[in-house]
C-alpha positions in Angstrom: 93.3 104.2 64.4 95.3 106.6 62.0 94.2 109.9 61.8 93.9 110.8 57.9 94.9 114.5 58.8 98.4 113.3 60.5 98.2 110.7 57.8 99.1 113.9 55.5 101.7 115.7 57.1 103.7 112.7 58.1 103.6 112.4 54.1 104.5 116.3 53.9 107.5 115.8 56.4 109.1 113.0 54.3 110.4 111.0 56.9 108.1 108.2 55.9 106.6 106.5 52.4 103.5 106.4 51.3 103.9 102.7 51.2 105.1 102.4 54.7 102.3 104.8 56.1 99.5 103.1 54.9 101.4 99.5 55.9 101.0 101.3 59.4 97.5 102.2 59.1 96.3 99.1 58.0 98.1 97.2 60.7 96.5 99.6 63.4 93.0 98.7 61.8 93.4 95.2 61.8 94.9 95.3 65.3 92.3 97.4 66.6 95.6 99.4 67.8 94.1 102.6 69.6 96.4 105.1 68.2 98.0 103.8 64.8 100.2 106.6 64.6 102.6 104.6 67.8 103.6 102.6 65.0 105.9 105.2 63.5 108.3 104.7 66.0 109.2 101.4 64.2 109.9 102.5 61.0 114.1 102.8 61.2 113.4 106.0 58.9 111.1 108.2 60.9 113.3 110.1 63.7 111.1 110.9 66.4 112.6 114.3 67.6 113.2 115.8 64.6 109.7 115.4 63.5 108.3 117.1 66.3 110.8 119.9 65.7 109.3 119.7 62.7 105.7 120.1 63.6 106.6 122.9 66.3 107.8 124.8 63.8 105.0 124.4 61.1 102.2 125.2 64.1 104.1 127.5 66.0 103.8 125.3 69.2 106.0 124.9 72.1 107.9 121.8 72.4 107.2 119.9 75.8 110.0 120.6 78.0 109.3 118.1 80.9 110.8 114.6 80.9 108.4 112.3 81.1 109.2 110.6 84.6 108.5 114.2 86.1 104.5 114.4 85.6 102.6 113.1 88.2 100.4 110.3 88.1 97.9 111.9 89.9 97.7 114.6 87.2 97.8 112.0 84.6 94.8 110.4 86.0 92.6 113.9 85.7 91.7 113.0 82.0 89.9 109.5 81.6 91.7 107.3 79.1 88.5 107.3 76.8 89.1 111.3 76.7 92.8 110.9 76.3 91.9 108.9 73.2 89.1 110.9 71.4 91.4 113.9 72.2 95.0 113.0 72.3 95.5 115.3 74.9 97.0 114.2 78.0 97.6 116.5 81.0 101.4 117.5 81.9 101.4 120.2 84.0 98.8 122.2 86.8 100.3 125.5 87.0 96.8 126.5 89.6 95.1 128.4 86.6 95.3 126.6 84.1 96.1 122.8 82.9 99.2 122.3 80.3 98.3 119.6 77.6 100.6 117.7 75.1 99.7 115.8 72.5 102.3 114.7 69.3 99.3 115.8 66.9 99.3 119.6 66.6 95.4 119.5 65.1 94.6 118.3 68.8 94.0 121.9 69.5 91.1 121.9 68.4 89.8 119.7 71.3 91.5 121.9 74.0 87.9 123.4 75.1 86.7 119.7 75.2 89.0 118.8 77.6 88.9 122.1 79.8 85.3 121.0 80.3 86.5 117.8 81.7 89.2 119.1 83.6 87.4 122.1 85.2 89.7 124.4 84.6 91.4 126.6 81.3 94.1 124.5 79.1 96.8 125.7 77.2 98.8 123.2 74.3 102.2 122.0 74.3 103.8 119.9 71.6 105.6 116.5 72.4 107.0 113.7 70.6 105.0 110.7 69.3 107.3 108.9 72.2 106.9 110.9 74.9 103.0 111.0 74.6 102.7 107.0 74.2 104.3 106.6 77.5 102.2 109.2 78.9 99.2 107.6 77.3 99.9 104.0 79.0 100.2 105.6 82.1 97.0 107.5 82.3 94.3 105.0 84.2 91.1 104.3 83.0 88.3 105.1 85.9 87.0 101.9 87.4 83.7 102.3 84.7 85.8 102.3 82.0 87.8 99.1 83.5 84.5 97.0 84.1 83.6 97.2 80.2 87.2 96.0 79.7 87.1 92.9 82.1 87.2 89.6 80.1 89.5 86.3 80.3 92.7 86.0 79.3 92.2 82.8 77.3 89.6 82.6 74.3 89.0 78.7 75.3 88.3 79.8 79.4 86.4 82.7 78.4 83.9 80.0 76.5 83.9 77.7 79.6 83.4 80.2 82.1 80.3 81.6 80.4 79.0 78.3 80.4 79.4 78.2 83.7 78.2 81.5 84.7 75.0 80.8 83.5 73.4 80.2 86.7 74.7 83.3 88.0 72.8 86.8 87.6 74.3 89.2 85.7 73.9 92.0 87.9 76.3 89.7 90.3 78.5 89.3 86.7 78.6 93.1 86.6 79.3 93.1 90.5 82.0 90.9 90.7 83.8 92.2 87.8 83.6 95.8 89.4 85.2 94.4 92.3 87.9 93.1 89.9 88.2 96.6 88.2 88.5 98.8 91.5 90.8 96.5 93.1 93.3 97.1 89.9 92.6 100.6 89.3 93.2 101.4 93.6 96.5 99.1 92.7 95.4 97.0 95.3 97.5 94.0 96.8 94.8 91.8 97.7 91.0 91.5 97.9 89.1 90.3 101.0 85.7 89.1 100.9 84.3 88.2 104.1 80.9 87.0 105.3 80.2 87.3 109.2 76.6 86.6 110.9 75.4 89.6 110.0 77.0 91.3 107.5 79.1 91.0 104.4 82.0 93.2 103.9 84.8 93.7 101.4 88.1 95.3 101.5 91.4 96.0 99.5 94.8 96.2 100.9 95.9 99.2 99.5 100.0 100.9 100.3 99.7 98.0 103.0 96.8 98.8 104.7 93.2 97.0 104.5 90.6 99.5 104.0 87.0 98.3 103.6 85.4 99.3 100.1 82.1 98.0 100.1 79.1 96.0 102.4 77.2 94.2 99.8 73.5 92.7 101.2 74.0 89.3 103.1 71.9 88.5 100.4 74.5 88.8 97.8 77.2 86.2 100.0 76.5 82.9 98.0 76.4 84.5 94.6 79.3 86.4 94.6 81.5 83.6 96.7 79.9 81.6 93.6 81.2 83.8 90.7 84.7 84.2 92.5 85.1 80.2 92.5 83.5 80.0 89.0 85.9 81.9 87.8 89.1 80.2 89.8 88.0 76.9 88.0 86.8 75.9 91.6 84.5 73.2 92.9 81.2 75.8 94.1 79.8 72.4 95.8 82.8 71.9 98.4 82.4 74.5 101.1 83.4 72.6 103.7 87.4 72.7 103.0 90.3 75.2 101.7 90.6 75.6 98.2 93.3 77.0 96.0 92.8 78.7 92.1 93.8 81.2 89.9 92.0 83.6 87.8 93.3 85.5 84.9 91.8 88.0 83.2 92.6 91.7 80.7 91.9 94.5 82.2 92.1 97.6 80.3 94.2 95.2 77.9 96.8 94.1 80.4 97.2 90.6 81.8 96.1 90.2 85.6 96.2 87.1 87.6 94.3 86.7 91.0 95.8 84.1 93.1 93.0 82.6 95.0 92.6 81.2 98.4 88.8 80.0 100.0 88.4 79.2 103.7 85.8 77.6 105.4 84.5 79.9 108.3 81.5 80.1 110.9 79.1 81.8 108.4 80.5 80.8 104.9 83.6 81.0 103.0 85.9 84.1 103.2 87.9 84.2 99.8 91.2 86.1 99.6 92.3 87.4 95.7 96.0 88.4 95.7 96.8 90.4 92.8 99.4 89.8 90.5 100.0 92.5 87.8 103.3 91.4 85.1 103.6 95.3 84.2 103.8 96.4 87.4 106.8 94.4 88.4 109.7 96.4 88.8 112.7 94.4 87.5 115.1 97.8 87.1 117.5 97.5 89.8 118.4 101.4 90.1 114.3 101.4 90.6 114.0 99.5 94.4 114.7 102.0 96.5 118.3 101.0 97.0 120.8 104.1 97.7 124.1 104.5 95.4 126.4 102.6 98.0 123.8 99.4 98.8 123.2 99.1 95.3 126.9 99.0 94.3 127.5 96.1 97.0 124.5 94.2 96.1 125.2 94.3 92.3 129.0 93.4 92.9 127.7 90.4 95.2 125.2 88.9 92.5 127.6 89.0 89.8 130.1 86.8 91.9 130.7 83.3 90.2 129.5 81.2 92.8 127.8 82.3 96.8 124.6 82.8 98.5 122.4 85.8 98.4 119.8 86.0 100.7 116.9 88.4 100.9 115.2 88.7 104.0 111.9 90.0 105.6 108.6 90.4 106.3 105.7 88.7 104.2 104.7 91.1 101.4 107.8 93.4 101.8 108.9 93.0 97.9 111.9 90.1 98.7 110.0 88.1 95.8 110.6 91.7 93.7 114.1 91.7 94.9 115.2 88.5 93.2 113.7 89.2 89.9 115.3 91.5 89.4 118.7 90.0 90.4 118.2 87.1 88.0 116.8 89.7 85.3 120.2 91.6 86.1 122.2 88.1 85.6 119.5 86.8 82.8 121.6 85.9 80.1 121.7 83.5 76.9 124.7 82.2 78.8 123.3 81.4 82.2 120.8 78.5 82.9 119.0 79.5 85.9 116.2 77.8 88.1 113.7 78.9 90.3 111.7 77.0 93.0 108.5 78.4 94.3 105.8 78.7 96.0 103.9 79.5 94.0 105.9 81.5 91.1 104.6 85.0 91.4 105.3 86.2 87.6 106.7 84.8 84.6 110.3 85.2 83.4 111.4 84.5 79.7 114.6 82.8 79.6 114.3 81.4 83.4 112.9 77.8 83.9 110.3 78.3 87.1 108.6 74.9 89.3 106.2 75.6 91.7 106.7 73.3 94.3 103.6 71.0 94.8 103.8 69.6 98.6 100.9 67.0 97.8 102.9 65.1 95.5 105.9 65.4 97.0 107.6 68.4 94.7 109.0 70.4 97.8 112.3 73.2 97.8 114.5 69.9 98.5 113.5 68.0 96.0 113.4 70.5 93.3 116.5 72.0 94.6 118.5 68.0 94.4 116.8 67.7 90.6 118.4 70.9 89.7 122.1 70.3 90.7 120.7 67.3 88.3 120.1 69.8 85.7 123.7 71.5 85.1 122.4 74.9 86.4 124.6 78.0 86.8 122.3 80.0 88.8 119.4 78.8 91.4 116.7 80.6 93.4 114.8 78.8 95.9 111.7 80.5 97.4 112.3 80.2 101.0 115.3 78.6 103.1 112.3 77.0 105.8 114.5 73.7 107.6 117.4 72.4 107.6 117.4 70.3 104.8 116.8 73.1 102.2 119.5 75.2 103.6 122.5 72.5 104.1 121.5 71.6 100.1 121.6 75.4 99.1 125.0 75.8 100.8 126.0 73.0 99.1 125.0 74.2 95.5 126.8 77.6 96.4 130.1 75.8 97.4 129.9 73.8 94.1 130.0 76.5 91.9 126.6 78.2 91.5 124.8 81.3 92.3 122.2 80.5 94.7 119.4 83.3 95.6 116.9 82.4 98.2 114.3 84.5 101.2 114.5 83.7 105.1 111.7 85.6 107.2 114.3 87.2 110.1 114.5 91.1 111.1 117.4 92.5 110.2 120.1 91.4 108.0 122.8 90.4 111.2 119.6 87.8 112.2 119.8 86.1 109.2 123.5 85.2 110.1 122.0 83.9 113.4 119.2 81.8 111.8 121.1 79.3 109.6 123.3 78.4 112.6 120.3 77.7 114.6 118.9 75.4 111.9 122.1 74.0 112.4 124.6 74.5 109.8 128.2 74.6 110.4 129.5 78.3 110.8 132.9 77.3 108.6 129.5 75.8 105.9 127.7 79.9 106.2 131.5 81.9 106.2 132.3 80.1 102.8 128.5 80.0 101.3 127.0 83.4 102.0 127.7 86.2 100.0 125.3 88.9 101.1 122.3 89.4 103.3 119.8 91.7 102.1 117.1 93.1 104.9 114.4 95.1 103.4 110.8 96.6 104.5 108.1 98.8 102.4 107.9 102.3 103.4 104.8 104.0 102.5 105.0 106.9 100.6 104.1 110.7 101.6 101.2 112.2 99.1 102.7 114.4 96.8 99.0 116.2 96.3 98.8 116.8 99.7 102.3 116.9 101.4 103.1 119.7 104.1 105.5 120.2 106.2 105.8 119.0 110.4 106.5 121.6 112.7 109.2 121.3 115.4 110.2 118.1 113.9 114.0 118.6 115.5 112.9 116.7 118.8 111.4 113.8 116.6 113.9 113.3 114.8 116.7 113.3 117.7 114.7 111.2 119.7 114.9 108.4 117.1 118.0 108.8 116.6 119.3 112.0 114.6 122.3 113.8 115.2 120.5 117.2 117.1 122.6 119.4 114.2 121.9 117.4 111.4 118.2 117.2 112.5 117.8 121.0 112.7 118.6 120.9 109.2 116.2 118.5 107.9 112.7 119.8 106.6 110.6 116.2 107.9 107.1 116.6 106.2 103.5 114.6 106.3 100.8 114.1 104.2 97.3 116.0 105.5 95.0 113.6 103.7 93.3 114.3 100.5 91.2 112.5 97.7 93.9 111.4 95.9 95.5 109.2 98.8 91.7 108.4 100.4 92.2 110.6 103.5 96.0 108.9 104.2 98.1 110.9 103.7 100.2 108.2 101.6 100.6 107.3 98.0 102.5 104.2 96.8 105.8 102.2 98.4 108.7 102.7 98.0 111.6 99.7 99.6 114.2 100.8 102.0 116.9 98.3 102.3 119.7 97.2 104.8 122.4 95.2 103.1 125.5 93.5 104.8 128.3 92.1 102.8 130.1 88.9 104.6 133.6 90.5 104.6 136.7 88.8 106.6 136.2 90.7 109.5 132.1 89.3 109.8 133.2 85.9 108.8 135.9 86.1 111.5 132.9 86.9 114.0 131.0 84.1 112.8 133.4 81.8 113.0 133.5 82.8 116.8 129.9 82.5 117.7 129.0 86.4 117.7 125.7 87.5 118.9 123.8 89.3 116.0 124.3 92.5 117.5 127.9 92.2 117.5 128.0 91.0 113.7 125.8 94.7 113.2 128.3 96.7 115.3 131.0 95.6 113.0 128.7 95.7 109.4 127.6 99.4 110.7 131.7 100.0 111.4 132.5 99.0 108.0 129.6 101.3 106.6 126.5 99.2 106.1 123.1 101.5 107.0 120.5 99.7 109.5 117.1 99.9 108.4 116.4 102.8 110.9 119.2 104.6 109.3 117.8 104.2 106.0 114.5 105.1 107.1 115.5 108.2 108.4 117.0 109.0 104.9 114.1 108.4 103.1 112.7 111.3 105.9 115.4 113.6 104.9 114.7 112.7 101.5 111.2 114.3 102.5 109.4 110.7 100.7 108.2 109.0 104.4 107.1 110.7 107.7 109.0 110.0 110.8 105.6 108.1 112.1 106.2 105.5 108.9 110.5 105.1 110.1 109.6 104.2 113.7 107.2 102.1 113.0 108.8 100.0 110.4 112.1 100.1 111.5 112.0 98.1 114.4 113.9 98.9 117.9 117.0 99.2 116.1 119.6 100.0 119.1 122.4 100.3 117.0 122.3 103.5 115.0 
């Protein structure tokens, strides 16, 4: 809602008419917006900046200093949003004393005890713009009891079926379920297990990666919640003797989440597997992957190429999907038709026509990839180059004039060379198709709340491959484990990538039968990084620990 005290003194400032204000806070009632006041940055007359100059000057307040992409989201996540609301205070900075807080309404002040008493500690007021806060605002999380009251379908007409259907189901299973739901998104979980075994019932998230077990619910409990979970996919509860396939979507905290859903049939009842699909997470900003300066350069010059092949590989769940948004969001224009095959489509894109290939009926990669060379495409991504017949029809669209993006599952970017000539296509077909081979792999991230440095790192680092001078100049560093990363010692992922541009000296390799490792010598001669090397950067960089590089990287030789 509008605050009738900021109502006043964005009247004072002049940057804004009556008229137009109370448009504003009428909108925001009828929305049920949670702060009205965001709507200011609409109007082409308010200037953002200025106005909080404005206000800084009035209160005598210090102006927030800090770019927004700076504060942590750890510290964001001190205050709960329901605070953050009532207050308009968000957290900003933890100097060890005392927590800074910023708000764009200078009468938040007079909540700063409020929120000490939350946050434990003394709090001291900064002034920011009405910008810079929103963003803030959208990134603090809601804890996972304020997420259960904001679990509902995403559809009105679903929402009225499925408590129809739920009526058989208690509602402290309801309530249970839904909590599941909530702490899976909250954790930013990638997928839900629920499991039933003889004797016991377990469930666990795959968090940064890594399946971690959250909860042991009474054996009791198996039937109703396996129940509530199909109810909810649109599922038949009465077939338990076969695998089944659904979706559920629901708002949490307001935002749109879809749970892929997969039931299997097991010794002691079904184990149901949610994958978790969240649109706002998905990172469609190139500069934003993890790619360094010079690999990001070669992809981007690649993609934008007329006509070719670009091919992401690696393992399943290392962000290839993630990858190819946002090449076609980078190429996504009113001037391109582009079509996407896939299995299933992961996340909607406006202005891209997506099939999900349905095997049952016959609506495979082929046959969606021959009906659109039917459709006058410019641009095509397929989900996966699987056989033969896929791949000899993707090298054909990319030799007729069209971008064509599509995944293989191979280690390295040299292997992928390898694999389409062992599903038999003609080296002279791959030299003039492929443009570039992307390799990538998730690397976790070191906890910045609990991040320390390794001692006598030097022999680590040389013994996987570090020059012994540059490595006794690199500062390698671990996480210790703390709340914040559940005892880890890692936060988030972040991609590191290996990219290999076909240039004339690979295709002339190809062309005579070169091992993998002898197209790598040559991509590392003409300056592409492995995925050890780029590993060992993101070590230098001080965001993995040399554990995380050795592990992921694979025996890579060739340094």
């Amino acid at each position: 809602m509008f605050s009738e005290e900021f109502f006043q003194l964005v009247s004072n400032s002049g940057m804004a008419t009556y008229k137009e204000l109370k448009k504003i806070s009428v909108t925001s009632s009828k929305d049920k917006s949670e702060i009205g006041e965001f709507g200011l940055l609409q109007l082409s007359s308010f200037n953002d900046r200025k106005f909080a100059n404005f206000m800084a000057d009035k209160f005598n307040c210090k102006l927030l200093e800090k770019d927004e992409n700076e504060i942590l989201e750890s510290l964001l996540e001190k205050m709960p949003k329901r605070a953050a609301l009532k207050y308009r205070l968000v957290p900003v900075e933890d100097t060890g004393k005392k927590i800074i807080l910023t708000s764009f309404d200078p009468l938040a002040q007079k909540d700063l005890q409020n929120a000490a008493d939350i946050l434990g500690k003394p709090t001291e007021f900064v002034l920011t713009t009405i910008g810079t806060f929103k963003t803030l605002y959208e990134r603090v999380r809601m804890t996972v009891d304020e997420l259960v009251d904001t679990v509902k379908e995403f559809n009105e007409d679903e929402k009225a079926q499925e408590i129809d259907d739920a009526t058989t189901i208690s509602s402290d299973v309801v309530t249970y379920v839904n909590r599941i739901l909530a702490d899976a998104f909250a954790r930013k979980a990638s997928d839900i297990h629920v499991e039933p075994y003889e004797n016991s019932f377990r469930i666990r998230f795959r968090t940064d990666g890594n399946l971690v077990e959250v909860a042991q619910p009474p054996k009791s409990m198996v039937a109703a919640i396996i129940s509530r979970l199909k109810i909810l996919a649109k599922l038949d509860i009465a077939e338990k003797r076969l695998p089944q396939d659904g979706r559920i979507k629901l708002l949490i905290g307001g935002r749109p989440i879809d749970y892929r859903v997969s039931c299997l049939p097991t010794l002691f009842g079904e184990k149901v597997v949610l994958r978790l699909l969240d649109q706002s997470n998905l990172q469609l900003d190139m500069t934003k992957l993890g790619f360094m300066p010079r690999q990001l350069e070669v992809f981007k010059d690649n993609i934008h190429k007329p006509f070719g092949m670009c091919l992401v590989t690696g393992p399943t769940g290392s962000g290839k999907t993630t990858t190819l948004y946002s090449a076609l969001a980078e190429i996504n224009t009113p001037y391109n038709n582009i079509s996407t095959a896939e299995d299933p489509c992961e996340f909607n894109l406006e202005g891209i026509n997506q099939v999900n290939v349905k095997k049952d009926i016959g609506l495979t990669f082929a046959s969606a990839l021959k009906a659109f060379l039917r459709q006058d495409p410019d641009i095509i991504m397929v989900g996966e180059i699987r056989d033969y017949e896929v791949g000899e029809i993707a090298v054909e669209a990319a030799l007729t004039g069209h971008m064509v993006f599509s995944t293989l599952h191979t280690n390295d970017a040299p292997s992928t060379i390898t694999r389409l000539l062992n599903m038999g296509i003609e080296p002279f077909l791959v030299v003039a198709a492929v443009n570039v081979v992307v390799a990538q792999r998730l690397c976790k991230r070191i906890c910045v709340e609990c991040r320390q440095p390794v001692e006598n790192a030097v022999e680590k680092l040389v013994s996987v491959g570090m020059a012994p001078e540059s490595a006794k100049k690199v500062t390698a560093y671990k996480g210790e484990g703390c709340d914040k990363c559940g005892g880890s010692g890692y936060k988030g992922r972040v991609a590191v990538h290996e990219v290999l541009p076909v240039s004339p000296r690979i295709k002339e390799l190809i062309l005579k039968d070169a091992s993998s490792e002898e197209i790598k010598r040559m991509a590392i001669f003409e300056g592409m990084r492995t995925l050890r090397m780029s590993y060992l950067i993101k070590v230098v960089q001080g965001t993995t620990t040399i554990e995380e590089a050795v592990a992921n990287s694979g025996s890579d030789n060739i340094l």
